[in-house]
C-alpha positions in Angstrom: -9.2 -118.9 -208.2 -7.8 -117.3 -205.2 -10.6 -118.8 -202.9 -9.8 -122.1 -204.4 -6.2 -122.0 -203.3 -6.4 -120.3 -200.2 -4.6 -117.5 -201.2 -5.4 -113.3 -201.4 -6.3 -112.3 -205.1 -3.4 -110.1 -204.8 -1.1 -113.7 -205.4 -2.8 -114.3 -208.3 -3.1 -111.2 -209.9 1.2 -111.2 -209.9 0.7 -114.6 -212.0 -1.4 -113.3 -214.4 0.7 -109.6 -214.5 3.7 -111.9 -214.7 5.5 -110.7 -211.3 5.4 -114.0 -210.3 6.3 -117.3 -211.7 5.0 -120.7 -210.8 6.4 -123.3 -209.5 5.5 -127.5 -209.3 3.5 -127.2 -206.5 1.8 -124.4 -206.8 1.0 -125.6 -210.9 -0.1 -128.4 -209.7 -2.6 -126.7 -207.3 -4.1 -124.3 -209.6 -4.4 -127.4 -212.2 -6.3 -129.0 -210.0 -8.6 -126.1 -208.9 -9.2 -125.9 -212.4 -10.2 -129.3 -212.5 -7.6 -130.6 -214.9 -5.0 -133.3 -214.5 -2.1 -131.4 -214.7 0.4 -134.3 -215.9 -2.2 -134.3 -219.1 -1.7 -130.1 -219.1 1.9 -130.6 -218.5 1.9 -133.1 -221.5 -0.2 -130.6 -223.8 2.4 -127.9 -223.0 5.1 -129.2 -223.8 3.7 -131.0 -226.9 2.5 -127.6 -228.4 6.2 -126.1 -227.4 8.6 -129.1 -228.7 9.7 -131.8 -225.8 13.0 -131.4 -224.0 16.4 -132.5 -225.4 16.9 -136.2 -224.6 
């Protein structure tokens, strides 16, 4: 993954140890390197946790 994005493995090891959140941008690059459409993820996500407040 960290090839993929062009960043040290050190980056995304504080995702996955939680020292790190992520933002848009960088979601929507690691959905990508993952090969997914991440408005689809985005969609699955919050359909599995409730949809905001309208």
């Amino acid at each position: 993954m960290a090839k993929k994005l062009g960043r040290p493995q050190s980056f995304i090891a504080k995702y996955e140890g939680g020292e790190r959140r992520i933002d848009v941008v960088e979601f929507v690059a690691i959905a990508r390197a993952l090969g997914v459409d991440p408005v689809k993820l985005f969609r699955d996500f919050l359909s599995t946790r409730g949809s905001a407040p309208k």
